[in-house]
NUBA-351005 format. One record per residue: residue number from 1; x, y, z of N, C-alpha, C in turn. Coordinates in steps of 0.2 Angstrom, whole numbers. Example, Ala and Ser with C-alpha at 12.3 -4.5 7.8 and 13.67 -1.06 7.14 Angstrom:
<recs>
+-------+-------+-------+-------+-------+-------+-------+-------+-------+-------+
: selum :  n_xx :  n_yy :  n_zz : ca_xx : ca_yy : ca_zz :  c_xx :  c_yy :  c_zz :
+-------+-------+-------+-------+-------+-------+-------+-------+-------+-------+
:     1 :    66 :   -28 :    39 :    62 :   -22 :    39 :    66 :   -16 :    39 :
:     2 :    64 :   -11 :    35 :    68 :    -5 :    36 :    64 :     0 :    39 :
+-------+-------+-------+-------+-------+-------+-------+-------+-------+-------+
</recs>
This chain:
<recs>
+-------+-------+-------+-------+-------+-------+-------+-------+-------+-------+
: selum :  n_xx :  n_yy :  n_zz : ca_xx : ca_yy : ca_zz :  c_xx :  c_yy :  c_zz :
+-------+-------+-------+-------+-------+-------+-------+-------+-------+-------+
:     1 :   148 :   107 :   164 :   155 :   107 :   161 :   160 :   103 :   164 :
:     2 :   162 :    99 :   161 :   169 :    95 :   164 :   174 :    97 :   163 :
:     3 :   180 :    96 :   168 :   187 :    97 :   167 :   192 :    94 :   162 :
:     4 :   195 :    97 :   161 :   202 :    97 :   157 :   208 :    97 :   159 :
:     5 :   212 :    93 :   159 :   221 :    93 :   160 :   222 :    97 :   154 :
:     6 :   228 :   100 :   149 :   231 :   103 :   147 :   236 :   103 :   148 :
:     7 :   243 :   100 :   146 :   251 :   101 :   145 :   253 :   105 :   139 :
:     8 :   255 :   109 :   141 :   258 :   114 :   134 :   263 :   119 :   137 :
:     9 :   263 :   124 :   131 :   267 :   130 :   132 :   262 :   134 :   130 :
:    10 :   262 :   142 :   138 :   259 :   147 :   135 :   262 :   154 :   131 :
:    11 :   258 :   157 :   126 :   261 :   161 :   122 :   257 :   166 :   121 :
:    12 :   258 :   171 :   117 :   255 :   176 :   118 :   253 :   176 :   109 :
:    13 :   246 :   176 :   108 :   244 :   175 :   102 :   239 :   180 :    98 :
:    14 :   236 :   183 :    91 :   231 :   186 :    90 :   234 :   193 :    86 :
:    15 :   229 :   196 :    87 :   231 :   205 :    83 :   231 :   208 :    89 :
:    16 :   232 :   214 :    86 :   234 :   220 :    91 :   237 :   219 :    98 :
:    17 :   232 :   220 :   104 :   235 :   217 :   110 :   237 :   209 :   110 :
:    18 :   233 :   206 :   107 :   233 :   198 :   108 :   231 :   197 :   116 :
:    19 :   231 :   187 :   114 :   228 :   184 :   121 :   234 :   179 :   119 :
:    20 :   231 :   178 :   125 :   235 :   172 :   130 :   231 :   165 :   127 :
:    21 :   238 :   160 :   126 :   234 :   155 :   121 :   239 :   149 :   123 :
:    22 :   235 :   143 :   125 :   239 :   137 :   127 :   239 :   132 :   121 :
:    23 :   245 :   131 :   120 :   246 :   126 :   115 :   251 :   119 :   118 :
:    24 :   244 :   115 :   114 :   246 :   109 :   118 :   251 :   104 :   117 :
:    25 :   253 :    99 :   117 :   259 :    97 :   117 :   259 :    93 :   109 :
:    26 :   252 :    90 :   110 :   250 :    88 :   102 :   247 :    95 :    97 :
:    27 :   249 :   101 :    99 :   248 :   108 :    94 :   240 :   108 :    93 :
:    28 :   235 :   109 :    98 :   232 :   110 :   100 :   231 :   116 :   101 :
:    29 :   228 :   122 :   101 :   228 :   129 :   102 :   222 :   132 :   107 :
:    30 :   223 :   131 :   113 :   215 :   133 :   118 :   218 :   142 :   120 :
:    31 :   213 :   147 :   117 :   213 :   153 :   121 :   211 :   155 :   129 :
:    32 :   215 :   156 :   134 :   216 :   157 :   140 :   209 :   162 :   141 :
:    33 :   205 :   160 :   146 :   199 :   164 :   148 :   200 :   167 :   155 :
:    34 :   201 :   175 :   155 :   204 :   179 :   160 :   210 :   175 :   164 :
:    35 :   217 :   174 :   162 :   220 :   170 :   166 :   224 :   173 :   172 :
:    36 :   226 :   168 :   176 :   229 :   172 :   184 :   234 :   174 :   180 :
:    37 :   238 :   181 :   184 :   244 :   185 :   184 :   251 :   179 :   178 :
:    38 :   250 :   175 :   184 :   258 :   170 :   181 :   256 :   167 :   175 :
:    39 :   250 :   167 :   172 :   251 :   163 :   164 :   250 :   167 :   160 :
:    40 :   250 :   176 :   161 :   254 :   181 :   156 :   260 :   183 :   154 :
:    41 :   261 :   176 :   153 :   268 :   176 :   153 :   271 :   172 :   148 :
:    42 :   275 :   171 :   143 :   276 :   164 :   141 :   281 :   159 :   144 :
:    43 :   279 :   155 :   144 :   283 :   148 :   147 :   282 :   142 :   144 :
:    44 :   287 :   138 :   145 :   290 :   132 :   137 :   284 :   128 :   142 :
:    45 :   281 :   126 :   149 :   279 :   123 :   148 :   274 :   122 :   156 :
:    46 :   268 :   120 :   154 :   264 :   120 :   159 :   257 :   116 :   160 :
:    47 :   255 :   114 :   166 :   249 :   109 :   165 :   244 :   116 :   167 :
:    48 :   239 :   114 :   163 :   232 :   119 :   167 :   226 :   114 :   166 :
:    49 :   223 :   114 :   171 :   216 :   111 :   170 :   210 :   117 :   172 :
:    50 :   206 :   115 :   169 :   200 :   121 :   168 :   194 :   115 :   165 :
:    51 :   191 :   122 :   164 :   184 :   121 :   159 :   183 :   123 :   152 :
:    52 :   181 :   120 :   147 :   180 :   124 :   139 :   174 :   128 :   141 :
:    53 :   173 :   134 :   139 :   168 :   139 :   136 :   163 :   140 :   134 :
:    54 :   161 :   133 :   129 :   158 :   135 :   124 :   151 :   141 :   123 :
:    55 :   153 :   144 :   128 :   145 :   150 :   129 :   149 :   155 :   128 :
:    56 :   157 :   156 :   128 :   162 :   163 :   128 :   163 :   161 :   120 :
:    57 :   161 :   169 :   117 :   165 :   170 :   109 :   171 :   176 :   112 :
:    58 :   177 :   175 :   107 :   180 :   180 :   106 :   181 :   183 :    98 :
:    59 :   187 :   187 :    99 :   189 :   190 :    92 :   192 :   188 :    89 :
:    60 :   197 :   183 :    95 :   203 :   183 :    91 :   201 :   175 :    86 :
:    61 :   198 :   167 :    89 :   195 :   166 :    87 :   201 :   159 :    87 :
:    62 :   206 :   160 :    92 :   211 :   152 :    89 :   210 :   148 :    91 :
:    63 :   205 :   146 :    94 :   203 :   138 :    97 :   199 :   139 :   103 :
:    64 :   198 :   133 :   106 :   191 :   132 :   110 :   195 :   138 :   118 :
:    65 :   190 :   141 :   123 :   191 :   145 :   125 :   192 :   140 :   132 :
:    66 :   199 :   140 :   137 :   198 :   136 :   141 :   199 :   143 :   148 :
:    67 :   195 :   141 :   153 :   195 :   143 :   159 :   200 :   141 :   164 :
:    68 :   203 :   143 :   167 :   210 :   140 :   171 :   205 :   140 :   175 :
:    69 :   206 :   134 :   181 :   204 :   132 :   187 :   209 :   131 :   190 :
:    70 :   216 :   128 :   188 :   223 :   128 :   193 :   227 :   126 :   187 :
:    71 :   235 :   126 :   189 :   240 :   125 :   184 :   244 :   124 :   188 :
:    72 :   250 :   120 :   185 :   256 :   120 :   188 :   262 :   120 :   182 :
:    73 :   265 :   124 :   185 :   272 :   126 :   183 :   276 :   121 :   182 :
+-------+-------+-------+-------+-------+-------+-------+-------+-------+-------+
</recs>
């Protein structure tokens, strides 16, 4: 799996509880895969680099599943 930069805003997205979902600056929509403590939160704006998922299904289902490997505020 290769990495990914992402620039967005995280937001809290989904039914019931909902997940955590970055959307990118071109409205891209990646769902946050277990995220650290600070990206349960929303903020207007943030860089995360991770990895896509493709072997993680969810429920909620809003776009590809990204893994944070680091991010900066």
């Amino acid at each position: 799996m290769s990495s990914i930069t992402v620039t967005g805003k995280v937001e809290k997205s989904g039914f019931g509880v909902g997940v955590w979902a970055l959307v990118s600056e071109s409205g891209e929509t990646y769902e946050l895969y277990n995220p650290p403590a600070d990206l349960k939160k929303p903020l207007s704006k943030v860089t995360v680099t991770g990895k896509i998922r493709n072997d993680v299904m969810t429920v909620a289902m809003i776009g590809p599943v990204l893994e944070v490997t680091d991010y900066k505020t």
